[in-house]
C-alpha positions in Angstrom: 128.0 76.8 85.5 130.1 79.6 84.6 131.2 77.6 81.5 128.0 77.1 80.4 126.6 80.9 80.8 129.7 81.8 78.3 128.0 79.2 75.9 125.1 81.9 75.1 127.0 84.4 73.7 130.2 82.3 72.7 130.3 80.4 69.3 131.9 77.4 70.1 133.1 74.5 68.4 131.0 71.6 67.7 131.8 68.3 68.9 129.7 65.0 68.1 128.0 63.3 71.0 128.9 59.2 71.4 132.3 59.2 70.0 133.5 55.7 69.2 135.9 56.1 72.0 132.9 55.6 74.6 131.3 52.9 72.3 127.3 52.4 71.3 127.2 50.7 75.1 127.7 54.3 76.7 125.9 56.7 73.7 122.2 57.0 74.9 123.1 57.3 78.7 125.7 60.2 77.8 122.6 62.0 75.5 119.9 61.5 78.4 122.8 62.7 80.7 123.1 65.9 78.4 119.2 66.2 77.5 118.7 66.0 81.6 121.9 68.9 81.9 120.3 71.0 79.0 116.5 71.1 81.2 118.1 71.9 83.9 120.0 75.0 82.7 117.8 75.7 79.7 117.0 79.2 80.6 120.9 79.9 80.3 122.2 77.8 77.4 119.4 78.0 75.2 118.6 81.7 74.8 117.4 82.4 70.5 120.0 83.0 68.4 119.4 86.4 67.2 122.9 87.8 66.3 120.9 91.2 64.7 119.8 91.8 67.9 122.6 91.9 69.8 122.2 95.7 70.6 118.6 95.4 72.0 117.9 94.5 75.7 117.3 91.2 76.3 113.4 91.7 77.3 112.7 93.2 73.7 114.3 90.3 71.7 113.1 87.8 73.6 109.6 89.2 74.4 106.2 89.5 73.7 103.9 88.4 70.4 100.4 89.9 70.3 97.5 90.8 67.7 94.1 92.7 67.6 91.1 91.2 65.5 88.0 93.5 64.3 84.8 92.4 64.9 84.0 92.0 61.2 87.0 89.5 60.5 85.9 87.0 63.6 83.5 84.1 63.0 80.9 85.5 65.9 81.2 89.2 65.3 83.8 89.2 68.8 86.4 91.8 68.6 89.6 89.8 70.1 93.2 90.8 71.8 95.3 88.1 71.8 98.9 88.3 74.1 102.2 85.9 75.3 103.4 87.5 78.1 107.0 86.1 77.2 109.5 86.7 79.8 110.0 86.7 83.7 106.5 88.1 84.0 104.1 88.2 87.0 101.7 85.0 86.5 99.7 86.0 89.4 96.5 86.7 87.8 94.4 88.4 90.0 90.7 90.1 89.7 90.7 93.8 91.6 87.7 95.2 92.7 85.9 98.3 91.1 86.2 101.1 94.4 85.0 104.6 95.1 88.1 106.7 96.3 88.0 110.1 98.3 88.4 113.7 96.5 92.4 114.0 97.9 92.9 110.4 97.2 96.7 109.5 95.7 97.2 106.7 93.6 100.5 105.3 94.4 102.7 103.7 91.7 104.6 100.8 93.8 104.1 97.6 92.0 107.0 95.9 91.9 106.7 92.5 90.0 107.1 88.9 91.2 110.4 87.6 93.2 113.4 86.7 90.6 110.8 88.3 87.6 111.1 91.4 86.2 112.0 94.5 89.0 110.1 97.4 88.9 111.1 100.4 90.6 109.1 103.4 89.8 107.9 105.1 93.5 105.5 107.8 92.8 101.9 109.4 93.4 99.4 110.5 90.9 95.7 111.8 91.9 93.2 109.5 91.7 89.9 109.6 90.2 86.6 109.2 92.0 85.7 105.9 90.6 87.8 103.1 89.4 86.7 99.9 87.3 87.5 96.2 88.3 90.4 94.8 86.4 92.3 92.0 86.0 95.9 92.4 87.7 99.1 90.5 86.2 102.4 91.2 84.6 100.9 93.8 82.4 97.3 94.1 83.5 94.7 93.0 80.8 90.4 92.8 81.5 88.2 95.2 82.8 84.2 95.4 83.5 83.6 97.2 80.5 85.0 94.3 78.5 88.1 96.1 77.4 91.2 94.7 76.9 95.1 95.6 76.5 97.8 93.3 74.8 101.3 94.5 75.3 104.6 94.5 73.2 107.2 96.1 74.5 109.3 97.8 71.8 112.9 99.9 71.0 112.8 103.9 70.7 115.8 105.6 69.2 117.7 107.0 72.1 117.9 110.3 70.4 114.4 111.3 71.0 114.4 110.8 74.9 112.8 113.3 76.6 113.6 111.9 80.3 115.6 109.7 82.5 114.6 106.9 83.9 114.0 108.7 87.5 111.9 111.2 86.0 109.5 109.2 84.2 106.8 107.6 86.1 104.2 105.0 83.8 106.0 101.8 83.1 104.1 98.8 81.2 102.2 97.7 83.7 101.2 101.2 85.5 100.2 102.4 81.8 97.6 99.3 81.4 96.1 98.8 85.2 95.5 102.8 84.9 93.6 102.6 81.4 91.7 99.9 82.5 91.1 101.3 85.9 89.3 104.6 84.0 88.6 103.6 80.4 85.1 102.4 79.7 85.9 102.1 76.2 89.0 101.3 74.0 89.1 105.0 72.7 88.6 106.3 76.1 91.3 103.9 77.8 93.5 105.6 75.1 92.8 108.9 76.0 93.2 108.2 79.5 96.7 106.8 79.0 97.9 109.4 76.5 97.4 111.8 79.0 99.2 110.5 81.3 102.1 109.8 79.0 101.8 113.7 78.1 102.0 114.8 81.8 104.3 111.9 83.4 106.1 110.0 80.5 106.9 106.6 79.7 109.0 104.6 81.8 110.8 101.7 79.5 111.9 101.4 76.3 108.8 102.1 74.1 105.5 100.0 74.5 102.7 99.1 72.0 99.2 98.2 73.4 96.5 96.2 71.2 93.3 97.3 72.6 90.1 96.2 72.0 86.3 96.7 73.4 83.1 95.3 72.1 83.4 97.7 69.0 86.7 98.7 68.1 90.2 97.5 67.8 93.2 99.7 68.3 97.5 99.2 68.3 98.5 102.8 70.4 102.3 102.8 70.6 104.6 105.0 73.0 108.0 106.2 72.7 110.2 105.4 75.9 111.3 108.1 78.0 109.1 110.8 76.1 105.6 111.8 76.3 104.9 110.6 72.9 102.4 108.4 71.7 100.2 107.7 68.5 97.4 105.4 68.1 95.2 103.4 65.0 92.1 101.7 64.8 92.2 99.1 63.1 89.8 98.5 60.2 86.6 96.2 61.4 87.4 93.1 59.1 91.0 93.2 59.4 93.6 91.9 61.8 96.6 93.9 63.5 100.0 91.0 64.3 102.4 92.4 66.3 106.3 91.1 67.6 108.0 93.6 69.9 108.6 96.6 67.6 107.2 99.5 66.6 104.5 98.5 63.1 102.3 102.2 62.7 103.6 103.8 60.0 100.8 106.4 58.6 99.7 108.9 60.7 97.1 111.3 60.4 96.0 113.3 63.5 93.6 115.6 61.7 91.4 112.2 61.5 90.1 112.0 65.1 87.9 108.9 64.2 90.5 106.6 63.3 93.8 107.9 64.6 95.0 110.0 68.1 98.2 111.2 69.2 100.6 113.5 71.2 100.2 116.9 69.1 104.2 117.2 69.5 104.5 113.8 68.1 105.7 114.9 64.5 107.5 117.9 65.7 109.6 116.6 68.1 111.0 114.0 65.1 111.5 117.0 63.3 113.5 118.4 66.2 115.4 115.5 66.9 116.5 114.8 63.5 114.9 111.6 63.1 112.3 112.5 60.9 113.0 115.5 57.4 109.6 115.8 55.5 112.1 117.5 52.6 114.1 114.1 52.8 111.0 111.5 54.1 108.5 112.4 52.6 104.9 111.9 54.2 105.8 111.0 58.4 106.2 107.2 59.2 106.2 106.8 62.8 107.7 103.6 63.4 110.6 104.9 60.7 111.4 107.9 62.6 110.7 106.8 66.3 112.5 102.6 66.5 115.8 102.2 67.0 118.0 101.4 63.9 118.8 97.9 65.8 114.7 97.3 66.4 114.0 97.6 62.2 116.5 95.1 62.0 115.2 92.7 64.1 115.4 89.5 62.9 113.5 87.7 65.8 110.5 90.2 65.7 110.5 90.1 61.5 110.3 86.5 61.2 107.4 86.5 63.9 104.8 88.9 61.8 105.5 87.2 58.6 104.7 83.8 60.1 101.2 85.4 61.6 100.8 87.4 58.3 101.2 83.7 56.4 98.9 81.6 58.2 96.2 84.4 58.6 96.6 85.0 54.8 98.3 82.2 53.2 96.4 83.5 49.6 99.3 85.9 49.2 103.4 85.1 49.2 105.0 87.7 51.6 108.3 88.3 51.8 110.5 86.5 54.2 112.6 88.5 56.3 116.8 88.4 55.9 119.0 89.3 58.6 121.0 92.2 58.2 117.5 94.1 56.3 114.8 96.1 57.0 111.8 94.0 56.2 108.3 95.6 56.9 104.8 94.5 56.4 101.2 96.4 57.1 99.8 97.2 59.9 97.2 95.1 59.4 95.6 92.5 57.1 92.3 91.4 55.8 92.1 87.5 56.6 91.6 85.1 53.8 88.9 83.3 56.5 87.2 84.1 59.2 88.6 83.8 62.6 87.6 82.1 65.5 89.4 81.8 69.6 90.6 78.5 68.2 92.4 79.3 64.8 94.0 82.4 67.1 94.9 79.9 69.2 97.0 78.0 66.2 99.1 80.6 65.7 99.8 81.3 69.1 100.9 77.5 69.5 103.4 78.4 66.4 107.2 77.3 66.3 107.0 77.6 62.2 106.1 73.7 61.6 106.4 73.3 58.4 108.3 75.7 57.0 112.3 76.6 56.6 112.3 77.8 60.0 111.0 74.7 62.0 112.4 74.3 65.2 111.1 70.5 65.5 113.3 69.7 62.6 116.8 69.0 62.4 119.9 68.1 64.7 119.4 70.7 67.0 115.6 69.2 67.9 117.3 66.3 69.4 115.9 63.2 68.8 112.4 63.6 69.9 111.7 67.2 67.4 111.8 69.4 70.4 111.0 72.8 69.2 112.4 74.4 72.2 116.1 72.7 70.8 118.2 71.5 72.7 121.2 74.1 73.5 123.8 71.5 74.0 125.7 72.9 71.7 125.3 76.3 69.4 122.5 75.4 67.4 120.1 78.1 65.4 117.0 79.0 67.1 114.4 81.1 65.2 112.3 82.8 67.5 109.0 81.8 67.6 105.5 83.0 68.7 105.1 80.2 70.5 108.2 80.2 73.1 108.1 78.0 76.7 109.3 81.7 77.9 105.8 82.7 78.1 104.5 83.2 81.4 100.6 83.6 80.6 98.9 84.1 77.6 95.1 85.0 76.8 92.8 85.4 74.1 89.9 87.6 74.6 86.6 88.0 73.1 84.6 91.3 73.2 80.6 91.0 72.5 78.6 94.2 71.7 75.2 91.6 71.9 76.2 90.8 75.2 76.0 92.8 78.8 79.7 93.8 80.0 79.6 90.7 82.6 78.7 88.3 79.7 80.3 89.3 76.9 83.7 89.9 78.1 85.8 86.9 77.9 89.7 85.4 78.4 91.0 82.5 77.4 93.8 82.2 79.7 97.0 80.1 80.0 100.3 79.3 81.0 103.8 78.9 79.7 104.4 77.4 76.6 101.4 77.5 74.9 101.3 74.3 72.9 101.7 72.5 76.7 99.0 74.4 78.4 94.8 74.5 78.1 93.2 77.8 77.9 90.0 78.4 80.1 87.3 80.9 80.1 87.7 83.8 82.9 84.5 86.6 82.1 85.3 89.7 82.9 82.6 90.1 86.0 84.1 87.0 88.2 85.0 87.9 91.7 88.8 86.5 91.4 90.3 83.4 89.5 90.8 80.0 91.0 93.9 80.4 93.7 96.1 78.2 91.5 96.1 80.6 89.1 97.5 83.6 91.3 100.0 81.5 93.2 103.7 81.6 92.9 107.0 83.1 91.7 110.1 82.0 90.0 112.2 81.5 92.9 110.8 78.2 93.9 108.6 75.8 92.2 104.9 75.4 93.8 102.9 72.3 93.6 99.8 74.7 94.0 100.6 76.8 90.8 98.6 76.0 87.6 102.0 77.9 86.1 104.6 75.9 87.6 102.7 73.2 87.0 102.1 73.6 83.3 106.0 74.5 83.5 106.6 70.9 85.0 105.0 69.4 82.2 106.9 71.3 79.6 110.3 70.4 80.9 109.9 67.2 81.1 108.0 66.7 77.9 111.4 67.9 76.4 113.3 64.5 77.2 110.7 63.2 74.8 108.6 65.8 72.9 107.5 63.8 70.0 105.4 61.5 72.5 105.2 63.2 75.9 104.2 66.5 74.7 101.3 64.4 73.1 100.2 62.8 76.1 100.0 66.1 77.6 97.9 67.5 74.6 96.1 64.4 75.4 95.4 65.3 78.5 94.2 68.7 78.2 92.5 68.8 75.0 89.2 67.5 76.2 88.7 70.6 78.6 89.7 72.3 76.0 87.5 71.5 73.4 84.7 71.4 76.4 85.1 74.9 77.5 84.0 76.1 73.5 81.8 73.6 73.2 79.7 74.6 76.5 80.6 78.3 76.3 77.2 79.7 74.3 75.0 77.5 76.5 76.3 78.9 80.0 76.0 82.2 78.5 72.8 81.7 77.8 71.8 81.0 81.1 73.2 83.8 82.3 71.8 85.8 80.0 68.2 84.6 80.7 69.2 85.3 84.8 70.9 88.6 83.8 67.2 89.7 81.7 65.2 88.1 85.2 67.0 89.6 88.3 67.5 93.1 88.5 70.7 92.7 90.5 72.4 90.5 88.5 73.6 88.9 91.2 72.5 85.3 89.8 73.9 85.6 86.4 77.2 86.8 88.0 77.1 83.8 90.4 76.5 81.4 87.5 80.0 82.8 85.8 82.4 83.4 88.4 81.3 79.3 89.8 82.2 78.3 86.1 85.1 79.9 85.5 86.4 79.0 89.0 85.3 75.2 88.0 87.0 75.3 85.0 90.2 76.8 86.4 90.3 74.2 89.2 89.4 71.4 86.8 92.4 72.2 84.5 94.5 72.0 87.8 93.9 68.8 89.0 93.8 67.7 85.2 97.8 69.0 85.2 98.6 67.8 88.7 97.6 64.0 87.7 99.0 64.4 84.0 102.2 65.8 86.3 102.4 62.4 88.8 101.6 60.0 85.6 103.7 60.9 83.3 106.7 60.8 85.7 105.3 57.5 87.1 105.3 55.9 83.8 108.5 57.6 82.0 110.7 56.4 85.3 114.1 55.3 84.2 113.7 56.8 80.5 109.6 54.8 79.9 108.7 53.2 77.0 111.2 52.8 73.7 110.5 55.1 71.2 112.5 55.4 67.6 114.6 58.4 67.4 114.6 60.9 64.2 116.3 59.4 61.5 117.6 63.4 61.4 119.0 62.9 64.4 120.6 59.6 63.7 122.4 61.7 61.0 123.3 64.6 63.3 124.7 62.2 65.9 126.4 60.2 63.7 128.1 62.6 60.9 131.2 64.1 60.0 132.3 66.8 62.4 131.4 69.7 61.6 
């Protein structure tokens, strides 16, 4: 095992798979034997190659991809937050009540993740408020009531503007977001909330950027890491804000309340710090005075925004990052088209097919076009938005037609997105289906959706070409239900919500659907789970092999 841990950061020679010495006879059972080794050990062999990146902790490079949509460049008028929670990050998705808390009330900062995920370790108090909203608790929590919503990147600061250590500062990524939610009935509020706490308790981490959205408005706020400064933009109403795990505002303008809010020591302290000379710079560029060099660089974060940049507007050519250079693009972009849950959906389900960067294409696929790659040997891997790293990912929608319970909406799944079904939690339910708040990485559980949309992904990697289609197969109908059925349940709970004064049957109506939903994608995974093995015992059906990798496995040594 040893061996094969110094394989990730080792370049190592290439050697061709079936030599003649073991004859055709022996070839295929020595690649299944490999394919089966590589599953197995995948998380250690076949990290991205990202050589740029080498100087960046291994949460950023591998991380998060997010966006924000305005409401004027959706198909329904929905604001939306899209997120991949990419990493070791806490699946359990749970739904926390809204609470009244006395006047000396503390609210104490103890979360600490999900066995073998990311640790936490910030032990603190902070006053509470009188009233908190309901939430919805995970890795980085991400719904409230109010139908706001937080995406989260987590990003690179340059060390010389630190402002604390790591035992002094007391908000980490998910304290920042469960507290914003917890008090922000609005996007700009939640903002506000969070920036003062930054300004009074500081950033634990790194640097974070939030995508934030409400029925109205959509905004990317971005925090330095141990500092108390922030800066946040609203995004323009008919355009949409990508984002890959480094800082992206650039213009700042705090005398313009309405469309940007900061840290009033945000510019000064750059000044101080010698990050940022007006004589030199010019007008102040945040993310060019506050990311690390190493962050800019970022070949694995680059490649990301211009792949969401070209398929949201394929009308114009942008320029393809290089390693080794600085390659920026705007904050945000007007679409060429409309955009509905679904086409958000496409991008999130990207591993660049179709383009230079396709990780379905080529030796390193394996025979079956595995995007993930194989890892048996030191192959390239571009990292892509669409990575079986993920833990959970959502797309919201935000509806200012609709009442808070009804028009707040996540499309949620697990894992590698192009394995996994999205279903429709609303922001009013009382909790989600148990399957989806089961589990941790230390041992697999039949009674996770997440290990079980896991399952499916590793094993649709002996064959990806036709068992990642069965599976696609399998969920899709769900899938394509859930939108087709969502504006008639809505409906009726719209038509209880106008009736009953409570609310209580309109709210019954949506948590009993999402729960449904939830527990029909389960069973859906758990028989797709028991099939597929069943029928792809002792290697299944014949398929033909890539004549790429016929090439690969056959060619002159490298």
């Amino acid at each position: 095992m040893e061996e094969l841990m110094n394989l990730q950061d080792t370049h190592i020679r290439r050697t061709r798979l079936g030599a003649p010495a073991a004859g055709k006879k022996y070839r295929w059972q020595i690649i299944t034997f490999l394919m089966l080794l590589v599953l197995i050990t995948a998380p250690v062999i076949a990290a991205p190659s990202d050589d740029t990146d080498l100087e960046e902790p291994d949460l950023i490079k591998d991380a998060c991809s997010a966006f924000v949509v305005g409401k004027e460049a959706s198909v329904d008028g929905s604001t939306m937050s899209g997120y991949t929670c990419d990493g070791n990050c806490d699946f359990q998705i749970h739904v926390v009540p809204a609470a009244k808390h006395n006047k000396n009330e503390m609210y104490q900062i103890n979360y600490q993740g999900l066995p073998g995920g990311f640790a936490h370790t910030v032990l603190a108090e902070i006053p509470e408020v009188p009233e908190t909203y309901q939430y919805f608790k995970a890795e980085v929590p991400f719904a409230n009531e109010h139908q706001v919503f937080f995406g989260e990147n987590t990003d690179s600061t340059n060390p010389v503007l630190y402002e604390l250590t790591e035992e002094e500062a007391l908000i980490d990524w998910h304290t920042a977001s469960a507290l914003a939610l917890q008090r922000g009935k609005t996007a700009r509020e939640a903002i506000t909330v969070l920036g003062a706490l930054i300004e009074q308790y500081g950033l634990n981490g790194t640097g974070e950027s939030y995508l934030i959205t409400d029925p109205n408005e959509a905004w990317v706020m971005e925090i330095a890491g141990l500092s108390y400064q922030w800066v946040a933009v609203r995004i323009p109403p008919d355009e949409i804000a990508p984002h890959a795990n480094r800082f992206r505002i650039c213009e700042v303008d705090l005398s313009d309340s309405e469309n940007y809010l900061g840290s009033p020591n945000l510019i000064q302290h750059a000044i101080d710090k010698g990050t940022y000379d007006p004589a030199v710079h010019g007008d102040f560029c945040f993310e060019e005075a506050y990311s690390s060099p190493s962050s800019r660089l970022s070949i694995g974060s680059a490649l990301r925004e211009w792949r969401m940049f070209s398929l949201l507007k394929p009308s114009v050519t942008w320029e393809i990052p290089v390693a080794g250079e600085v390659t920026t693009y705007p904050l945000s972009l007007k679409p060429d088209s409309l955009k509905s849950v679904q086409d958000m959906l496409v991008i999130f389900r990207d591993y660049y097919q179709g383009t230079e960067f396709d990780n379905s294409v080529g030796g390193g696929a394996g025979p079956f076009h595995s995007p993930e790659r194989l890892g048996i040997r030191r192959v390239s891997v571009n990292r892509p938005i669409a990575t079986p790293s993920t833990s959970y990912f959502f797309i919201s929608q935000a509806r200012s037609w609709l009442p808070d319970p009804i028009g707040g909406v996540a499309w949620v799944g697990f894992d590698a997105p192009y394995s996994s079904p999205v279903v429709p939690f609303y922001v009013s339910i009382e909790n989600t289906p148990e399957s989806y708040r089961t589990g941790d990485f230390n041992m697999y559980s039949p009674n996770s959706m997440r290990w079980q949309i896991q399952a499916l992904d590793t094993f649709s990697n002996l064959k990806f070409s036709v068992l990642n289609a069965e599976v696609r197969a399998a969920f899709d109908p769900i899938e394509i239900e859930g939108f087709a059925n969502q504006t008639q349940i809505e409906q009726e709970a719209l038509e209880l919500y106008n009736r009953d004064g409570s609310h209580a049957q309109a709210l019954q109506v949506l948590n009993e659907y999402s729960q449904q939903k939830g527990i029909e994608a389960m069973n859906i995974a758990q028989y797709t789970w028991y099939r597929l093995l069943a029928k792809y015992q002792h290697g299944g059906p014949s398929v033909t092999v890539s004549s790429g990798w016929e090439a690969f496995l056959n060619g002159p040594e490298p």
